[in-house]
PANUKE-824327 format. One record per residue (C-alpha): residue number from 0; chain; x, y negated, z. Coordinates in Angstrom, 1 decimal. Last residue first. Layout:
BEGIN
NUM, A, X, Y, Z
...
END
This chain:
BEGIN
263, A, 78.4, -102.5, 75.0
262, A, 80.7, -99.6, 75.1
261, A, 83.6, -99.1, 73.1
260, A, 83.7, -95.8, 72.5
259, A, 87.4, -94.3, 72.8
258, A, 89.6, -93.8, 70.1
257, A, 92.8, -95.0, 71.9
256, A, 93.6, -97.8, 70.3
255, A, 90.0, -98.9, 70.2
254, A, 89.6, -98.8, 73.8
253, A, 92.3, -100.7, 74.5
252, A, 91.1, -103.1, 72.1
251, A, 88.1, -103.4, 74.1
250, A, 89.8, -103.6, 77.2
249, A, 92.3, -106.1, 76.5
248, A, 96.0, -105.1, 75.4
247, A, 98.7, -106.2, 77.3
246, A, 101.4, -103.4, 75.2
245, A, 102.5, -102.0, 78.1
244, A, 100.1, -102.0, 80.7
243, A, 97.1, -102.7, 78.5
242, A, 98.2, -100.2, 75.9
241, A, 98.9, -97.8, 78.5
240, A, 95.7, -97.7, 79.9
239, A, 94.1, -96.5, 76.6
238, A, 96.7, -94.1, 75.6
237, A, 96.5, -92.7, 79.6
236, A, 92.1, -92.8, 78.7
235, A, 92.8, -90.8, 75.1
234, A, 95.4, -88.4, 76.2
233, A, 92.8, -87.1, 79.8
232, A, 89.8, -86.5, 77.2
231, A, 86.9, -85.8, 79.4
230, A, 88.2, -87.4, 82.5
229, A, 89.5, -85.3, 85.6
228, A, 92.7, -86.0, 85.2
227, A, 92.6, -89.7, 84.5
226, A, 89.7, -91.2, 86.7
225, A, 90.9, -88.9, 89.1
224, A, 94.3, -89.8, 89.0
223, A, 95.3, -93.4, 88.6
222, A, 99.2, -95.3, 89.9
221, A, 98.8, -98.5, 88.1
220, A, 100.9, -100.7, 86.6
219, A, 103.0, -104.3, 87.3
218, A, 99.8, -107.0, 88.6
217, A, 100.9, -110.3, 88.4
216, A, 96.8, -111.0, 88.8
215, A, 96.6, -110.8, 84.4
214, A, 97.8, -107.6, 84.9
213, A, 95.1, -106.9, 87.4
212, A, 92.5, -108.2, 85.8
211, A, 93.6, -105.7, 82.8
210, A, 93.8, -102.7, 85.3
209, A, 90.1, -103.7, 86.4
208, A, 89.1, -103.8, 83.3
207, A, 90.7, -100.6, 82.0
206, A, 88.5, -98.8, 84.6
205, A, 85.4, -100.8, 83.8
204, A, 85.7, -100.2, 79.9
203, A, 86.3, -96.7, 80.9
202, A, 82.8, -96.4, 82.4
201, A, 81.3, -96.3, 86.2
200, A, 84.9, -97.5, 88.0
199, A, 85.9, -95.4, 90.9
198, A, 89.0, -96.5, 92.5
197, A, 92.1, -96.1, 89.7
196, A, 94.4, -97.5, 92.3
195, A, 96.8, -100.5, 91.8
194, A, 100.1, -101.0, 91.2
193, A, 102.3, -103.7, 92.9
192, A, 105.9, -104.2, 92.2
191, A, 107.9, -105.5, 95.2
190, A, 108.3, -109.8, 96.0
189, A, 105.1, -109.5, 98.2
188, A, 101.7, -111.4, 99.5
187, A, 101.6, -113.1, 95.8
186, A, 100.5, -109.9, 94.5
185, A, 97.5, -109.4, 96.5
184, A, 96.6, -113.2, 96.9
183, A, 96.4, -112.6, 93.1
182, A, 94.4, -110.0, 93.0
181, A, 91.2, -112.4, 94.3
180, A, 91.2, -114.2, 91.4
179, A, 91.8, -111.1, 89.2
178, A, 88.4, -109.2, 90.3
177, A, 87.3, -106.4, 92.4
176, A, 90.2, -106.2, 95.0
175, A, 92.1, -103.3, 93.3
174, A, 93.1, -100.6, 95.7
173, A, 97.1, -100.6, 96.7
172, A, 100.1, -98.9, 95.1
171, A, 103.4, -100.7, 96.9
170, A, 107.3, -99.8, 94.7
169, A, 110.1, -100.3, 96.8
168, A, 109.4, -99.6, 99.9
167, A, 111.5, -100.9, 102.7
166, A, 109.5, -101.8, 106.2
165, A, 108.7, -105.0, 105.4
164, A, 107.6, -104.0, 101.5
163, A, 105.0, -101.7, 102.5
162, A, 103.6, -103.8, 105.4
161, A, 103.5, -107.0, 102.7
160, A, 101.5, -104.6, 100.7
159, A, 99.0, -103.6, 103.8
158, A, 98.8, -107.5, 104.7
157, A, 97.8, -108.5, 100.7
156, A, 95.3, -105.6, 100.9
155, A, 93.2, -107.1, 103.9
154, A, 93.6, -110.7, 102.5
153, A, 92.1, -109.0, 99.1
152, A, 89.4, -107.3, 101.0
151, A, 88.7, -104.3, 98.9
150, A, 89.5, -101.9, 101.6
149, A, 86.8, -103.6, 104.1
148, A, 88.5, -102.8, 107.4
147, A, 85.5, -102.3, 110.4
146, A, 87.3, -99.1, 111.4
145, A, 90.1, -97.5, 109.0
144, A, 91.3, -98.8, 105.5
143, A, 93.3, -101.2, 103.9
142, A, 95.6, -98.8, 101.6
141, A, 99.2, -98.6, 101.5
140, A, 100.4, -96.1, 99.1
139, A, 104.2, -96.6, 99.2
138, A, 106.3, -95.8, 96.3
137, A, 110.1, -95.0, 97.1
136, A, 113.1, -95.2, 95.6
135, A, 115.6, -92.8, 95.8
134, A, 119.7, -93.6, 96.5
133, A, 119.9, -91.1, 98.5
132, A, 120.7, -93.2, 101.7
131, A, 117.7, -95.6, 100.6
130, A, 115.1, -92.7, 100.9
129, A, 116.4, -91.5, 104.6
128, A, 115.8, -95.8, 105.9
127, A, 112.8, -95.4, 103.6
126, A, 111.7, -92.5, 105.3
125, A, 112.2, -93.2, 108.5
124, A, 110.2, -96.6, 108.1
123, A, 107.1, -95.0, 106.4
122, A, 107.2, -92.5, 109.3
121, A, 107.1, -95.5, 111.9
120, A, 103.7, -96.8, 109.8
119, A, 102.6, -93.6, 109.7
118, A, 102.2, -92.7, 113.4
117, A, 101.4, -96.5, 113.8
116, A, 98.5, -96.5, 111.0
115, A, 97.1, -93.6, 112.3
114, A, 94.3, -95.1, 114.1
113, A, 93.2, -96.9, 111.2
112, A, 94.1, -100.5, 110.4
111, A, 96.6, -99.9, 107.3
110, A, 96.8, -96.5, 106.1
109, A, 99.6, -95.5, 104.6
108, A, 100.5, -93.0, 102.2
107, A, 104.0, -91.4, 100.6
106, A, 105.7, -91.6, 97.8
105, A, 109.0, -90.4, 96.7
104, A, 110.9, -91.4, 93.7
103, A, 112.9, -89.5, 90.7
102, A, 112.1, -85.9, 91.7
101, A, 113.9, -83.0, 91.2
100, A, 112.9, -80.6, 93.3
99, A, 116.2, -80.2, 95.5
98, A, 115.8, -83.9, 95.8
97, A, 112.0, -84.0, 97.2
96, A, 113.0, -81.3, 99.8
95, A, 115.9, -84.0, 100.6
94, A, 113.3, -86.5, 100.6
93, A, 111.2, -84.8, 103.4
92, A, 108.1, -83.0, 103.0
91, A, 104.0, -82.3, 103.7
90, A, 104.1, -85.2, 106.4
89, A, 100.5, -85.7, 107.5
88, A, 97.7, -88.4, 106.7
87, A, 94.9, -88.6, 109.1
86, A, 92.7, -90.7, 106.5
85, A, 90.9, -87.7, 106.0
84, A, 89.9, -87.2, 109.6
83, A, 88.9, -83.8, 110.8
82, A, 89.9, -81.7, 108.2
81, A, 87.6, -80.6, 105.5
80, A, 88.4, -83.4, 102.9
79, A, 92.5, -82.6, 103.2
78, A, 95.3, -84.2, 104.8
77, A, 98.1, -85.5, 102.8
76, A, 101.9, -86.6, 103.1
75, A, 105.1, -86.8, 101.1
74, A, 104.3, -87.2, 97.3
73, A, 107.0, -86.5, 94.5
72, A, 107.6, -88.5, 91.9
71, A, 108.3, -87.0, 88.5
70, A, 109.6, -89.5, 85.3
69, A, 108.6, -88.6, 81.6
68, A, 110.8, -86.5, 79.6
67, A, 108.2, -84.7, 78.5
66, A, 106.8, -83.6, 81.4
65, A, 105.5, -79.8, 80.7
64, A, 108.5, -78.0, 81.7
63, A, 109.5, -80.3, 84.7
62, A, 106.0, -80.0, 86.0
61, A, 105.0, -76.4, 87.2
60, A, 107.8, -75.9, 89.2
59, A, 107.7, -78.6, 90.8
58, A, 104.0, -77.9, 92.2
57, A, 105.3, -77.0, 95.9
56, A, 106.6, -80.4, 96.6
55, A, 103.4, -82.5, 95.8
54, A, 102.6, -84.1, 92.7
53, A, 102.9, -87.4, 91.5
52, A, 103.4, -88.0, 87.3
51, A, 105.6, -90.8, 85.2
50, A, 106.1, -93.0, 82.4
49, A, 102.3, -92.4, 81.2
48, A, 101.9, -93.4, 77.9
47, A, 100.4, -90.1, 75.6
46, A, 102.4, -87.5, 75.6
45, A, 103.0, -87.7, 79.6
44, A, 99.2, -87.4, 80.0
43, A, 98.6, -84.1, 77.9
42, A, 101.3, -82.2, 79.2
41, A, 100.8, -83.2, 82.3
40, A, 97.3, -81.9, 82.1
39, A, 98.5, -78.8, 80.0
38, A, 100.7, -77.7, 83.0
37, A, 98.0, -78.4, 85.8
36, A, 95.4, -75.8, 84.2
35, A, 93.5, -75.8, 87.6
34, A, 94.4, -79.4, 88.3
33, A, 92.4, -81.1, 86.1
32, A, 88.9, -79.8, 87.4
31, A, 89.6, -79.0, 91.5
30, A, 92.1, -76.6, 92.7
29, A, 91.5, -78.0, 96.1
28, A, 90.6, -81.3, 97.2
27, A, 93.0, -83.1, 99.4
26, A, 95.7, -80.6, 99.0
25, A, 94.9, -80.3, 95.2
24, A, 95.0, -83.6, 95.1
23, A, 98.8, -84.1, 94.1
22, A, 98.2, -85.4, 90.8
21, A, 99.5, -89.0, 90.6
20, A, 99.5, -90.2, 87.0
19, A, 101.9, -93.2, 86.8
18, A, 102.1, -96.1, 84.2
17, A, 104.4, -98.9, 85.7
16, A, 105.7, -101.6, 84.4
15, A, 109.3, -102.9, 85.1
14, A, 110.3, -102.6, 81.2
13, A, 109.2, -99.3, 81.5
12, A, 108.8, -96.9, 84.6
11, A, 109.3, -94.1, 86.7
10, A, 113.2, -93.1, 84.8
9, A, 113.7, -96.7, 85.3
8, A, 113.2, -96.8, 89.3
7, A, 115.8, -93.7, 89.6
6, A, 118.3, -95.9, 88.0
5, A, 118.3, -98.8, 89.8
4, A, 117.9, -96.0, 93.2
3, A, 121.0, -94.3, 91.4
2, A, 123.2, -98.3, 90.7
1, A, 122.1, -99.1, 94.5
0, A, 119.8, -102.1, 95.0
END
């Protein structure tokens, strides 16, 4: 590994853990809650544990201010929720675009077993191969989804991260299996970090669960934005998953760190 990409890699991270906020959905979704007042949402997150936010090219401008020193990774495909196939992922920028706005890593999605997965699985390559020449690391999203794929099949997830890592990433976020027995034939399926998704967990205790079980997996971080952004107190739940990233906190005491209820 290169001394910039070595370097780049620490600016997203601590102590090889990873607490990143990605924030690029207002492509997917629109201007949805969280996003509107994107400046205080940063603001509020990178205060309060996360090493790093996502957003797409075109919101730069409206990070570096408001990041507090915390590392910026900038996303390089999407679709939206209107188009024809959300999983149709297509490229929104290059790395040099990502250079010129000052980002620390690139990340871009995959998704293993649908009908785009060999359109983005050559992309993924390119990029990489562009990526490495920079000296930038990259973050793969590689997901286990398309026809007949269950995308919390641990054997399902272990292939899409052993995908990621084949064709150079450096970093693979991947959905969480369910439970920490299963997360394990996740991790063990490659020698990169591996952060998982915030999914769609009912309460907090549930979201910081499943980032605990995934610790305990061999798990390094999570990459969460929904269940961040668009939760009532965005500081309290990145304090909260921080403590269990970085501090291997359980649930509960997570919970209490932050000054969230600690439900039964």
């Amino acid at each position: 590994m290169t001394p910039g990409k070595r370097t780049r890699l620490e600016r997203i991270s601590r102590d090889g853990r990873f607490v990143t906020i990605p924030m690029d959905h207002g492509i997917t979704l629109g201007a949805v809650e969280g996003l509107v007042d994107i400046e205080s949402t940063i603001d509020a997150v990178t205060s309060n544990g996360a090493d790093a936010v996502l957003t797409q090219k075109g919101i730069a401008p409206r990070v570096h201010d408001n990041k507090n020193d915390a590392g910026y990774i900038v996303h390089l495909n999407a679709s939206t929720t209107i188009g024809p196939d959300a999983n149709d992922k297509r490229l929104t920028g290059t790395v040099e675009e990502a250079v010129r706005a000052g980002a620390d890593a690139v990340s871009f999605h995959i998704n293993v077993g649908s009908d785009h997965e060999p359109d983005q699985l050559a992309q993924l390559a390119e990029l990489t191969d562009d990526a490495d020449r920079l000296g930038m690391p990259v973050l793969a999203m590689a997901y286990a989804r398309g026809p007949g794929v269950d995308e919390h099949d641990a054997e399902s997830l272990g292939h899409a991260v052993r995908l990621a890592e084949e064709v150079g990433a450096d970093v693979v976020k991947t959905a969480y299996s369910g439970d920490s027995e299963s997360f394990e034939r996740v991790t063990e399926s490659t020698s990169k970090p591996v952060i998982i998704a915030g999914g769609s967990p009912d309460t907090d205790r549930a979201t910081l669960a499943n980032v605990r079980g995934a610790m305990d997996a061999g798990g390094d971080g999570v990459s969460m934005g929904r269940s961040v952004f668009q939760h009532d107190d965005p500081a309290a739940i990145t304090t909260a998953i921080a403590a269990v990233v970085h501090d291997d906190a359980t649930a509960d005491e997570a919970l209490r760190i932050a000054g969230l209820p600690v439900e039964a």
